[in-house]
VEXRO-373631 format. One record per atom (N, C-alpha, C): x, y, z. Coordinates in pm, whole numbers, plus 50000, padded with zeros to 5 digits. Each point is the difference from the previous one (the first is absolute). Example, Ala and Ser with C-alpha at 12.3 -4.5 7.8 and 13.67 -1.06 7.14 Angstrom:
<pts>
513194943150780/499115011950000/500905012050000/499655010549928/500825011950006/499235010950073/
</pts>
This chain:
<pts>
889387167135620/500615010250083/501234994750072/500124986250079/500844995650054/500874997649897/500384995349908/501015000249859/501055011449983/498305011950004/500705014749911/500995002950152/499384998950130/500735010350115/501274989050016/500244982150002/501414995749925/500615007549941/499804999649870/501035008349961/499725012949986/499815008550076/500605015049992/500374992550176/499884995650062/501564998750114/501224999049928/499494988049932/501274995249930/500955011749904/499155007449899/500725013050017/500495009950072/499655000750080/500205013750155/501024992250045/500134986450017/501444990350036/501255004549917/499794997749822/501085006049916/500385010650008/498725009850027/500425017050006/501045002150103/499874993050117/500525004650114/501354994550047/499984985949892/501594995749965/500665006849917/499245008249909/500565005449870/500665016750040/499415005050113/500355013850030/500894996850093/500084989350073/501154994250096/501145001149952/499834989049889/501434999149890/500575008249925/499085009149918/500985015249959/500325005150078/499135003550143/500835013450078/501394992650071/500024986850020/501144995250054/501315000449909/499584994749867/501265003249883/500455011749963/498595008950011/500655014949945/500755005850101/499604996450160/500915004650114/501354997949998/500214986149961/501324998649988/500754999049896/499405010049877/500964999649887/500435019650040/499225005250094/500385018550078/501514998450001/500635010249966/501725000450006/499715004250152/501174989050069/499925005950083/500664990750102/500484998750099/500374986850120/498885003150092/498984991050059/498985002150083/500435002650150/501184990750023/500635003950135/501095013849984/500125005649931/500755012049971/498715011950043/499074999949917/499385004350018/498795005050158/500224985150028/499714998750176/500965004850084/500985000350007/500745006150056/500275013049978/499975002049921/500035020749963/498415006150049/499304989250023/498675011350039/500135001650160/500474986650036/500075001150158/501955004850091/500155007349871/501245011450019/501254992049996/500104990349969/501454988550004/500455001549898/500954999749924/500494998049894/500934980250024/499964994649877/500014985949983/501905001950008/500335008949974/502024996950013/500034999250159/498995007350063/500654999250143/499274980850039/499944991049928/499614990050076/501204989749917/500424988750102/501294989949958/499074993249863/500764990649945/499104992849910/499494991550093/500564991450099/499184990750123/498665007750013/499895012250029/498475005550066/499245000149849/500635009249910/499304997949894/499184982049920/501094995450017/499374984449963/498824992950107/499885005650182/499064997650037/499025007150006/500245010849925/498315010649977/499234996449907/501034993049895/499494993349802/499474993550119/500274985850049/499444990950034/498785002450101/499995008450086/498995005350099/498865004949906/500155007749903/499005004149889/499404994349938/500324981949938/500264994449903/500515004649853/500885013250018/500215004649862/501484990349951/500004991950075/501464989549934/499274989649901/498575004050023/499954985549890/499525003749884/499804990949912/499985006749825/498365002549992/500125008549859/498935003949969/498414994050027/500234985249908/499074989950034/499804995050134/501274997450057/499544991150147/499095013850099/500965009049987/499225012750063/498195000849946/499804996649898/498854998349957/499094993550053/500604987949974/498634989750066/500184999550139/501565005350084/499155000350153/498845012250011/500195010649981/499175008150051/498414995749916/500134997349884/498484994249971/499444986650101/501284991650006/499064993250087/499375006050155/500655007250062/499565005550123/499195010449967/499675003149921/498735009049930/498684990050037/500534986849935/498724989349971/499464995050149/501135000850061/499774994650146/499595012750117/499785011249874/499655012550111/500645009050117/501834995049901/500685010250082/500635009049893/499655011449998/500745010149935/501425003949981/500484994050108/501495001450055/500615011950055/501115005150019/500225012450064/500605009149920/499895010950087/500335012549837/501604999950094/500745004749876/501485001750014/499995014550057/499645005849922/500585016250165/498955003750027/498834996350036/499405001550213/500104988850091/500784986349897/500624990150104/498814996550097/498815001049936/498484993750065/498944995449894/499394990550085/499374988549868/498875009049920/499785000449864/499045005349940/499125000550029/498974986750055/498855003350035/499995007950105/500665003150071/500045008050155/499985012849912/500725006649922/500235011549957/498775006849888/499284987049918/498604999449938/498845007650103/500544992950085/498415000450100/500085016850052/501015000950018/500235016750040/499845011749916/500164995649880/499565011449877/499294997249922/498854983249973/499324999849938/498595006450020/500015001150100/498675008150070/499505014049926/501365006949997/500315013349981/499475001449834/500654992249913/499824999949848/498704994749983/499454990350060/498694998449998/498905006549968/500495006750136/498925010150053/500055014849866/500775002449974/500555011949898/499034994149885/500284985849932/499724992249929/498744998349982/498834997050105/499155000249989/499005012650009/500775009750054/498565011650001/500515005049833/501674999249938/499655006549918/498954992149857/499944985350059/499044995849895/498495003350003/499935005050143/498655003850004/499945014649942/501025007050052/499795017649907/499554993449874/501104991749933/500315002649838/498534996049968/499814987350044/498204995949952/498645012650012/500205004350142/499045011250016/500015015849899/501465001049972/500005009049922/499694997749822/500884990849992/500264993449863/498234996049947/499114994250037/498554998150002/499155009850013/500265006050075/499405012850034/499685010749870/501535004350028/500145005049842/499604994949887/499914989549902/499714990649905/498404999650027/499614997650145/498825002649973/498715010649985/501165014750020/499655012350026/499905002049868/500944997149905/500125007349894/499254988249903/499424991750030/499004988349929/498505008249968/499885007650139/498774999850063/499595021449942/500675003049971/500235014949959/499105001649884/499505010749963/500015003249896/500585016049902/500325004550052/500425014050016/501514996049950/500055007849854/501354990749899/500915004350070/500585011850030/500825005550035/500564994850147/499494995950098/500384992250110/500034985349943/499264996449916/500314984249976/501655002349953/499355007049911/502124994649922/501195007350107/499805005150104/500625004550111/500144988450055/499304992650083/500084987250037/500584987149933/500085000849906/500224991949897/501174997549980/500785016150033/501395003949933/500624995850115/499535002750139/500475003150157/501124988250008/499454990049972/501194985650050/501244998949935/499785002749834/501495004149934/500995008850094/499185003350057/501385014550060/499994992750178/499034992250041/500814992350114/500534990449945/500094996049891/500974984849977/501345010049956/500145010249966/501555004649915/500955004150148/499215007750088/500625004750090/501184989050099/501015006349998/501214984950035/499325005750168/500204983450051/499864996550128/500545009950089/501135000549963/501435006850121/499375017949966/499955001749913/499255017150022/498824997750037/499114994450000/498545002650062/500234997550152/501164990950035/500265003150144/500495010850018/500885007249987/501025012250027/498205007050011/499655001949892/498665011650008/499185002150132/499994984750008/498624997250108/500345005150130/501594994050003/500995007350116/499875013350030/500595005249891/499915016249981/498625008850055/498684991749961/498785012350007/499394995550093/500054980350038/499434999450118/500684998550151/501314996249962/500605005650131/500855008550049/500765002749904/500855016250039/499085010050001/499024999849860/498955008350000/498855004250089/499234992450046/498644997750042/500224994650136/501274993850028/500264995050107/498784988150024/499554995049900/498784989050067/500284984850001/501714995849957/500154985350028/501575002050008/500424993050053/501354997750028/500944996149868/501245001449961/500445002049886/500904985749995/500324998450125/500944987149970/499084987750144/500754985750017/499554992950141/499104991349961/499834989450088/499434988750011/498564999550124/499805013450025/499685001450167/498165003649956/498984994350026/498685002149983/499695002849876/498895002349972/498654996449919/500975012449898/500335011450076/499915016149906/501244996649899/500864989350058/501335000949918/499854991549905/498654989849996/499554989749894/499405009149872/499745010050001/499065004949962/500425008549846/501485008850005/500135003749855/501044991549949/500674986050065/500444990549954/498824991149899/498854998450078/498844991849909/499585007049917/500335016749953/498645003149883/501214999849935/501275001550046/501495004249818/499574985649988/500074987250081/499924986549940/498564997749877/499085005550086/499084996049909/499185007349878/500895010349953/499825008949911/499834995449855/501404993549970/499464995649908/499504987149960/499934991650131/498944988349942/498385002650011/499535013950060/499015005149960/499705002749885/500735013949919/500345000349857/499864986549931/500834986749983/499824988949913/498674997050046/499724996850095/497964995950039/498815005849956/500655015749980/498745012149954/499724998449839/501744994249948/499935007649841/499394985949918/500344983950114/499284983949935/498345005150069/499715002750063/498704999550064/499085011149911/500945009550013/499425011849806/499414991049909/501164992249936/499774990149903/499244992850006/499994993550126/498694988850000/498535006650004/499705012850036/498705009950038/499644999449822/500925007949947/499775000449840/499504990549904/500634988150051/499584983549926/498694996850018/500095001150135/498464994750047/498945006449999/500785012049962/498385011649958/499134996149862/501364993549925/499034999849886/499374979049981/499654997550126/499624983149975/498724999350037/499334997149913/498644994950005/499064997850120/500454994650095/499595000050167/499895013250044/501155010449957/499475013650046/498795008349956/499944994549849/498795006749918/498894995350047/499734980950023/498695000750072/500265001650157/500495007450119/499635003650085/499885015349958/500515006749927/499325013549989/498554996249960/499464993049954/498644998449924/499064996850106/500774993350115/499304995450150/499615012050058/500485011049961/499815013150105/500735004050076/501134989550002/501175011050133/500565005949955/500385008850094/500785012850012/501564996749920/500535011650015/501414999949922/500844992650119/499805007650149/500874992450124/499464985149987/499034995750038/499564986649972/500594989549952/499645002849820/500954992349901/501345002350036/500785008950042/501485000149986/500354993950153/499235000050076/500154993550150/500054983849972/498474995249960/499404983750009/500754995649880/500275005149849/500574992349923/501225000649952/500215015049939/501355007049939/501014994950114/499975004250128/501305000450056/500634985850020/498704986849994/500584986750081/500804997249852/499664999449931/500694996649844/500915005049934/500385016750062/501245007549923/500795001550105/500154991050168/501004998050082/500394988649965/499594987549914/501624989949987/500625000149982/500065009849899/501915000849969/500615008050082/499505003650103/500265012450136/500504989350087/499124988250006/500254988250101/501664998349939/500104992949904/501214996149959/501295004150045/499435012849961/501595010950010/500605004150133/498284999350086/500834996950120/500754991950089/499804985249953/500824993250011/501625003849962/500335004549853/501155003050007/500395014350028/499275012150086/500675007150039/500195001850127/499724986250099/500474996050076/501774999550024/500324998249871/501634994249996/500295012549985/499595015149946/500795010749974/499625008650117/499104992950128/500155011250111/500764992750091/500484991850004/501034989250049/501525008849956/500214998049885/501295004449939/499605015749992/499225009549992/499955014350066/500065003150120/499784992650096/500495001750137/501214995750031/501145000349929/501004999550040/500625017149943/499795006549920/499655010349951/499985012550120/498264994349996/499205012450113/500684998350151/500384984750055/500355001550145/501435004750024/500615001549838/501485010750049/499605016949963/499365001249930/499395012450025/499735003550116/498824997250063/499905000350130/500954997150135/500894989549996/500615000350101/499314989650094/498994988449901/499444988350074/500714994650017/499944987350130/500774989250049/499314989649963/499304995649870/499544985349924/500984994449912/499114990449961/500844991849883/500355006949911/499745009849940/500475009049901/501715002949996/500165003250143/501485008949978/500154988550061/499934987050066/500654990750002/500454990049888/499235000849921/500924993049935/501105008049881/499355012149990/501375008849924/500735001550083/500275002350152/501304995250073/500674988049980/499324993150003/500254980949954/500864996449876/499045008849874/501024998349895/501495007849926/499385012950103/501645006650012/501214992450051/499674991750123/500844997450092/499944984049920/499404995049915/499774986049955/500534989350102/498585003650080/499364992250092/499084991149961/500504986549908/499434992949940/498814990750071/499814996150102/498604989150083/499185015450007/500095013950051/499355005650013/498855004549899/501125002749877/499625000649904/498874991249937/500524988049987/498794988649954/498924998150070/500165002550171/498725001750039/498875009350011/500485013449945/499145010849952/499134992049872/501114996349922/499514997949873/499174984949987/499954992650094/499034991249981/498905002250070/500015008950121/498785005350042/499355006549925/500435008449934/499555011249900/498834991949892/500904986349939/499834996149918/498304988650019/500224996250125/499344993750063/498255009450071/500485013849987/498995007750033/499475002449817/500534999449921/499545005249839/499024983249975/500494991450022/499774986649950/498724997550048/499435006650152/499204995850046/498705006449966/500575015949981/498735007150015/499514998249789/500724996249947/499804994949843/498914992750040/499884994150070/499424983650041/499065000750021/499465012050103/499185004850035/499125005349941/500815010149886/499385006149915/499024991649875/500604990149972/499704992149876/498544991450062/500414992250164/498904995150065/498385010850018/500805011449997/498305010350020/499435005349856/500744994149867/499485005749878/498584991549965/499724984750053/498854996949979/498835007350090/500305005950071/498915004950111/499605012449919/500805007149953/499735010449889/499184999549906/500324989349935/499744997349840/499824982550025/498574998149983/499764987050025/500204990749866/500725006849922/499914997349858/501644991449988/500625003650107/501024993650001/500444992650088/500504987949976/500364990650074/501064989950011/500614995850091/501654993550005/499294984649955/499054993849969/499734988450009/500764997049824/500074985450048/500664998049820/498834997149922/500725003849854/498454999249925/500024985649904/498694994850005/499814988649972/499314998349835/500474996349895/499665000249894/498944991449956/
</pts>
Protein backbone atom coordinates (compact mmCIF):
# COMPACT_ATOMS: atom_id res chain seq x y z
CA UNK A 1 0.00 0.00 0.00
CA UNK A 2 2.77 2.42 0.99
CA UNK A 3 4.50 1.83 -2.69
CA UNK A 4 1.05 2.03 -4.59
CA UNK A 5 -0.06 5.62 -2.52
CA UNK A 6 4.10 6.73 -3.68
CA UNK A 7 3.36 6.68 -6.69
CA UNK A 8 -0.04 7.89 -7.39
CA UNK A 9 1.49 11.19 -5.35
CA UNK A 10 4.03 10.95 -7.59
CA UNK A 11 1.48 11.10 -10.36
CA UNK A 12 -0.96 13.82 -8.88
CA UNK A 13 2.75 15.71 -8.73
CA UNK A 14 3.02 15.28 -12.82
CA UNK A 15 -0.67 15.97 -13.30
CA UNK A 16 -0.45 19.14 -11.55
CA UNK A 17 2.87 20.20 -13.27
CA UNK A 18 1.41 19.05 -16.45
CA UNK A 19 -1.94 21.28 -16.30
CA UNK A 20 0.40 24.10 -14.94
CA UNK A 21 2.48 23.95 -18.07
CA UNK A 22 -0.17 23.86 -20.88
CA UNK A 23 -2.40 26.42 -19.37
CA UNK A 24 0.72 28.69 -19.00
CA UNK A 25 1.94 28.10 -22.80
CA UNK A 26 -1.41 28.12 -24.26
CA UNK A 27 -1.95 31.57 -22.30
CA UNK A 28 0.71 33.00 -23.85
CA UNK A 29 0.59 31.86 -27.35
CA UNK A 30 -3.64 34.15 -26.97
CA UNK A 31 -3.13 37.04 -29.65
CA UNK A 32 -3.04 39.54 -27.74
CA UNK A 33 -0.59 42.19 -25.46
CA UNK A 34 -1.53 41.24 -21.75
CA UNK A 35 -0.77 44.81 -20.58
CA UNK A 36 -2.93 46.21 -23.48
CA UNK A 37 -5.39 44.30 -22.48
CA UNK A 38 -5.12 45.40 -18.64
CA UNK A 39 -5.38 48.56 -19.37
CA UNK A 40 -8.49 48.64 -21.60
CA UNK A 41 -10.45 46.79 -18.86
CA UNK A 42 -9.54 49.31 -16.22
CA UNK A 43 -10.58 52.18 -18.95
CA UNK A 44 -6.85 53.44 -19.96
CA UNK A 45 -5.87 53.03 -23.20
CA UNK A 46 -1.79 52.13 -23.49
CA UNK A 47 -1.04 55.42 -26.18
CA UNK A 48 -2.01 57.62 -23.35
CA UNK A 49 1.11 56.20 -21.25
CA UNK A 50 5.10 57.54 -22.19
CA UNK A 51 7.17 54.46 -23.08
CA UNK A 52 9.09 55.32 -19.46
CA UNK A 53 5.59 54.33 -17.65
CA UNK A 54 4.95 51.66 -20.04
CA UNK A 55 8.49 49.95 -19.52
CA UNK A 56 7.78 50.27 -15.61
CA UNK A 57 4.36 48.48 -15.74
CA UNK A 58 6.25 45.42 -18.15
CA UNK A 59 8.57 45.46 -15.29
CA UNK A 60 6.03 45.94 -12.26
CA UNK A 61 4.06 42.90 -13.92
CA UNK A 62 7.01 40.87 -14.76
CA UNK A 63 5.70 40.84 -18.37
CA UNK A 64 9.40 42.17 -19.55
CA UNK A 65 10.76 38.91 -19.12
CA UNK A 66 10.74 36.01 -21.67
CA UNK A 67 8.62 33.26 -21.99
CA UNK A 68 10.74 30.70 -20.04
CA UNK A 69 12.19 32.95 -17.32
CA UNK A 70 8.48 34.11 -16.77
CA UNK A 71 7.98 30.40 -16.37
CA UNK A 72 10.02 29.13 -13.87
CA UNK A 73 9.51 32.28 -11.63
CA UNK A 74 5.96 31.87 -11.16
CA UNK A 75 6.34 27.92 -10.84
CA UNK A 76 8.77 28.39 -8.41
CA UNK A 77 6.57 30.62 -6.08
CA UNK A 78 3.80 28.16 -6.75
CA UNK A 79 6.30 25.54 -5.03
CA UNK A 80 7.00 27.86 -2.23
CA UNK A 81 3.17 28.54 -1.92
CA UNK A 82 2.83 31.83 -3.36
CA UNK A 83 0.49 32.12 -6.16
CA UNK A 84 1.60 35.54 -6.97
CA UNK A 85 -0.61 38.49 -7.86
CA UNK A 86 -3.22 38.81 -10.46
CA UNK A 87 -2.48 41.68 -12.94
CA UNK A 88 -5.94 43.53 -13.00
CA UNK A 89 -7.31 43.21 -9.31
CA UNK A 90 -3.63 44.16 -8.47
CA UNK A 91 -4.24 41.69 -5.23
CA UNK A 92 -2.50 38.47 -4.36
CA UNK A 93 -4.42 35.32 -5.58
CA UNK A 94 -4.69 33.59 -2.64
CA UNK A 95 -6.52 36.60 -1.03
CA UNK A 96 -8.91 36.63 -4.05
CA UNK A 97 -9.19 32.37 -3.91
CA UNK A 98 -10.30 32.57 -0.45
CA UNK A 99 -13.15 34.98 -1.35
CA UNK A 100 -14.76 32.98 -4.14
CA UNK A 101 -13.63 29.62 -3.41
CA UNK A 102 -16.21 29.11 -0.83
CA UNK A 103 -18.91 30.11 -3.21
CA UNK A 104 -17.95 27.36 -6.10
CA UNK A 105 -17.53 24.91 -3.51
CA UNK A 106 -20.43 25.14 -1.99
CA UNK A 107 -22.43 25.12 -5.62
CA UNK A 108 -19.94 22.20 -6.22
CA UNK A 109 -20.71 20.14 -3.63
CA UNK A 110 -24.51 20.03 -3.15
CA UNK A 111 -24.61 19.65 -6.90
CA UNK A 112 -22.64 16.34 -6.40
CA UNK A 113 -24.92 15.37 -3.91
CA UNK A 114 -28.24 16.14 -6.22
CA UNK A 115 -26.43 14.34 -9.14
CA UNK A 116 -25.64 11.10 -6.85
CA UNK A 117 -29.15 11.20 -5.13
CA UNK A 118 -30.87 11.52 -8.30
CA UNK A 119 -28.60 9.71 -10.75
CA UNK A 120 -28.90 6.31 -8.16
CA UNK A 121 -32.11 6.81 -7.36
CA UNK A 122 -33.27 6.59 -10.70
CA UNK A 123 -30.93 3.55 -11.89
CA UNK A 124 -32.13 2.10 -8.95
CA UNK A 125 -35.84 2.74 -9.52
CA UNK A 126 -35.80 1.47 -12.81
CA UNK A 127 -33.51 -1.80 -11.63
CA UNK A 128 -36.10 -2.52 -9.14
CA UNK A 129 -39.49 -2.13 -11.52
CA UNK A 130 -41.18 -4.46 -13.14
CA UNK A 131 -43.92 -2.94 -15.12
CA UNK A 132 -42.14 -2.77 -18.90
CA UNK A 133 -43.49 0.27 -19.81
CA UNK A 134 -42.06 2.47 -16.84
CA UNK A 135 -38.86 0.41 -16.90
CA UNK A 136 -37.96 1.45 -20.45
CA UNK A 137 -39.28 5.05 -19.37
CA UNK A 138 -36.63 5.12 -16.85
CA UNK A 139 -34.20 3.68 -18.80
CA UNK A 140 -34.64 6.19 -21.63
CA UNK A 141 -34.95 9.28 -18.87
CA UNK A 142 -30.99 10.02 -18.62
CA UNK A 143 -30.38 10.12 -22.50
CA UNK A 144 -32.52 13.18 -22.52
CA UNK A 145 -30.76 14.68 -19.21
CA UNK A 146 -27.35 14.06 -20.74
CA UNK A 147 -28.48 15.81 -24.44
CA UNK A 148 -30.04 18.81 -22.85
CA UNK A 149 -27.14 21.75 -23.22
CA UNK A 150 -26.32 23.19 -19.79
CA UNK A 151 -27.02 26.95 -20.72
CA UNK A 152 -30.85 26.04 -21.72
CA UNK A 153 -31.66 23.93 -18.78
CA UNK A 154 -30.60 27.08 -16.94
CA UNK A 155 -32.63 29.69 -18.92
CA UNK A 156 -35.66 26.97 -18.19
CA UNK A 157 -35.15 26.56 -14.57
CA UNK A 158 -34.97 30.44 -14.50
CA UNK A 159 -38.00 30.83 -16.46
CA UNK A 160 -40.57 28.33 -14.41
CA UNK A 161 -38.87 28.54 -11.14
CA UNK A 162 -38.22 32.03 -10.75
CA UNK A 163 -39.93 34.39 -13.01
CA UNK A 164 -42.51 31.70 -12.90
CA UNK A 165 -43.26 30.26 -9.50
CA UNK A 166 -41.36 32.92 -7.95
CA UNK A 167 -39.74 30.12 -5.57
CA UNK A 168 -35.80 30.90 -5.92
CA UNK A 169 -34.05 33.80 -6.94
CA UNK A 170 -32.84 33.93 -10.62
CA UNK A 171 -29.49 35.49 -10.34
CA UNK A 172 -26.83 36.22 -6.70
CA UNK A 173 -24.59 34.74 -4.44
CA UNK A 174 -26.88 35.59 -1.29
CA UNK A 175 -28.29 32.25 0.84
CA UNK A 176 -29.18 28.75 0.59
CA UNK A 177 -32.37 29.74 -2.17
CA UNK A 178 -29.85 31.22 -4.71
CA UNK A 179 -27.62 27.85 -4.35
CA UNK A 180 -30.34 25.98 -5.27
CA UNK A 181 -31.33 26.07 -9.29
CA UNK A 182 -27.57 26.78 -9.85
CA UNK A 183 -26.92 23.07 -8.20
CA UNK A 184 -29.70 20.99 -10.03
CA UNK A 185 -28.67 22.80 -14.00
CA UNK A 186 -25.03 21.66 -12.52
CA UNK A 187 -25.96 18.39 -11.60
CA UNK A 188 -28.25 17.23 -14.28
CA UNK A 189 -26.32 15.73 -16.29
CA UNK A 190 -23.83 14.02 -14.16
CA UNK A 191 -26.93 12.39 -12.77
CA UNK A 192 -27.94 11.18 -16.30
CA UNK A 193 -24.07 9.66 -16.83
CA UNK A 194 -24.52 7.86 -13.07
CA UNK A 195 -28.18 6.54 -13.85
CA UNK A 196 -27.39 5.22 -17.50
CA UNK A 197 -23.37 3.29 -15.87
CA UNK A 198 -25.35 2.26 -12.71
CA UNK A 199 -28.32 0.83 -15.39
CA UNK A 200 -25.48 -1.08 -16.76
CA UNK A 201 -23.99 -2.33 -13.84
CA UNK A 202 -27.86 -3.49 -12.32
CA UNK A 203 -28.11 -5.55 -15.74
CA UNK A 204 -24.56 -7.33 -15.40
CA UNK A 205 -25.00 -8.28 -12.07
CA UNK A 206 -28.39 -9.56 -12.47
CA UNK A 207 -27.26 -12.22 -14.40
CA UNK A 208 -24.03 -13.57 -11.83
CA UNK A 209 -24.32 -16.50 -10.04
CA UNK A 210 -24.26 -14.92 -6.37
CA UNK A 211 -27.60 -13.45 -7.36
CA UNK A 212 -29.09 -16.84 -8.34
CA UNK A 213 -27.99 -18.44 -5.04
CA UNK A 214 -29.36 -15.60 -2.85
CA UNK A 215 -32.67 -15.86 -4.67
CA UNK A 216 -32.52 -19.64 -3.65
CA UNK A 217 -31.79 -18.24 0.12
CA UNK A 218 -35.31 -16.77 0.10
CA UNK A 219 -34.89 -13.08 -0.14
CA UNK A 220 -36.92 -10.84 -1.44
CA UNK A 221 -36.35 -8.96 -4.78
CA UNK A 222 -35.49 -5.51 -2.42
CA UNK A 223 -33.12 -7.67 -0.40
CA UNK A 224 -30.97 -9.19 -3.14
CA UNK A 225 -30.84 -5.87 -5.03
CA UNK A 226 -30.11 -3.94 -1.60
CA UNK A 227 -27.28 -6.65 0.20
CA UNK A 228 -25.76 -7.82 -3.19
CA UNK A 229 -26.77 -6.35 -6.74
CA UNK A 230 -26.21 -2.77 -5.74
CA UNK A 231 -22.52 -3.11 -3.80
CA UNK A 232 -21.15 -4.76 -7.12
CA UNK A 233 -22.93 -2.77 -10.03
CA UNK A 234 -21.71 0.72 -8.14
CA UNK A 235 -17.85 0.34 -9.12
CA UNK A 236 -17.83 1.55 -12.06
CA UNK A 237 -20.23 4.36 -10.49
CA UNK A 238 -17.25 4.76 -7.95
CA UNK A 239 -14.86 5.45 -10.80
CA UNK A 240 -16.68 7.86 -12.80
CA UNK A 241 -17.11 9.81 -10.04
CA UNK A 242 -13.91 10.52 -9.56
CA UNK A 243 -13.74 11.94 -13.03
CA UNK A 244 -16.90 13.87 -13.00
CA UNK A 245 -15.54 15.73 -10.44
CA UNK A 246 -13.41 17.63 -13.18
CA UNK A 247 -16.67 18.34 -15.39
CA UNK A 248 -18.56 20.03 -12.36
CA UNK A 249 -15.45 22.06 -11.81
CA UNK A 250 -15.26 23.16 -15.55
CA UNK A 251 -19.42 23.39 -15.59
CA UNK A 252 -19.39 25.83 -12.99
CA UNK A 253 -17.81 28.22 -14.78
CA UNK A 254 -20.79 27.81 -17.21
CA UNK A 255 -23.67 27.76 -14.53
CA UNK A 256 -22.07 30.71 -12.19
CA UNK A 257 -22.35 33.13 -15.38
CA UNK A 258 -25.69 32.03 -15.94
CA UNK A 259 -26.59 32.84 -12.70
CA UNK A 260 -24.74 35.87 -11.95
CA UNK A 261 -22.43 33.90 -9.17
CA UNK A 262 -19.42 35.58 -7.65
CA UNK A 263 -17.08 32.04 -7.62
CA UNK A 264 -14.35 30.69 -9.35
CA UNK A 265 -16.34 30.08 -12.31
CA UNK A 266 -16.69 33.64 -13.76
CA UNK A 267 -13.39 34.27 -12.22
CA UNK A 268 -11.45 32.76 -14.07
CA UNK A 269 -13.33 33.43 -17.51
CA UNK A 270 -12.72 37.06 -16.43
CA UNK A 271 -9.04 36.04 -15.97
CA UNK A 272 -8.72 34.55 -19.33
CA UNK A 273 -10.45 37.26 -21.23
CA UNK A 274 -8.36 39.83 -19.64
CA UNK A 275 -5.21 37.09 -19.75
CA UNK A 276 -4.59 37.37 -16.34
CA UNK A 277 -2.01 34.80 -16.40
CA UNK A 278 -0.95 33.84 -12.15
CA UNK A 279 -4.74 34.01 -11.80
CA UNK A 280 -5.32 31.83 -14.26
CA UNK A 281 -2.83 29.02 -13.23
CA UNK A 282 -4.06 29.22 -9.88
CA UNK A 283 -7.62 28.22 -10.68
CA UNK A 284 -6.13 25.63 -12.70
CA UNK A 285 -3.89 23.99 -10.28
CA UNK A 286 -6.43 24.09 -7.63
CA UNK A 287 -8.87 22.62 -9.85
CA UNK A 288 -6.40 20.16 -10.79
CA UNK A 289 -5.32 19.41 -7.36
CA UNK A 290 -9.07 18.95 -6.23
CA UNK A 291 -9.51 16.08 -9.42
CA UNK A 292 -6.08 14.38 -8.31
CA UNK A 293 -7.20 13.97 -4.90
CA UNK A 294 -10.60 12.87 -4.89
CA UNK A 295 -9.22 9.99 -7.83
CA UNK A 296 -7.20 8.99 -4.80
CA UNK A 297 -9.77 8.65 -2.76
CA UNK A 298 -11.78 6.97 -4.96
CA UNK A 299 -9.31 4.15 -5.95
CA UNK A 300 -8.33 3.93 -1.88
CA UNK A 301 -12.27 2.97 -1.09
CA UNK A 302 -12.50 0.29 -4.11
CA UNK A 303 -10.96 -2.41 -1.73
CA UNK A 304 -13.58 -1.76 0.97
CA UNK A 305 -16.11 -2.54 -1.80
CA UNK A 306 -14.79 -5.42 -3.42
CA UNK A 307 -12.42 -7.29 -1.18
CA UNK A 308 -11.33 -9.01 -4.23
CA UNK A 309 -9.22 -6.22 -5.05
CA UNK A 310 -6.20 -4.99 -3.89
CA UNK A 311 -3.21 -2.29 -4.38
CA UNK A 312 -0.71 -4.84 -2.85
CA UNK A 313 1.91 -6.11 -5.51
CA UNK A 314 1.48 -9.49 -6.66
CA UNK A 315 3.98 -12.00 -5.85
CA UNK A 316 4.61 -14.91 -8.27
Amino acid sequence: MSRYLLGRIAQAALVLWGAYSITYFILYLLPGDPLSIMLSASGMEIDALSPEQLARARVYYGLDQGLLERYVDLLLGVLQGDLGQSLTLNRPVTEILAERLPQTLSLAGLAIVLSLIGGVGLAYVAAYVRWQPLKVFLARLPALGFSVPVFWMGLLLIQIFAFGLGWFPATGSVGFDSLVLPAVTLAIPSAAVYAQVLQRGFQDVWREPYIATAWAKGLSRAQVQARHAFRNAALPLLTLIGLQVGNTVSGAVLVETIFARNGVGRLVQEAVLRQDIPLVLAVVTVSAAAFVLVNLLVDLLYPILDPRITHAPKVS
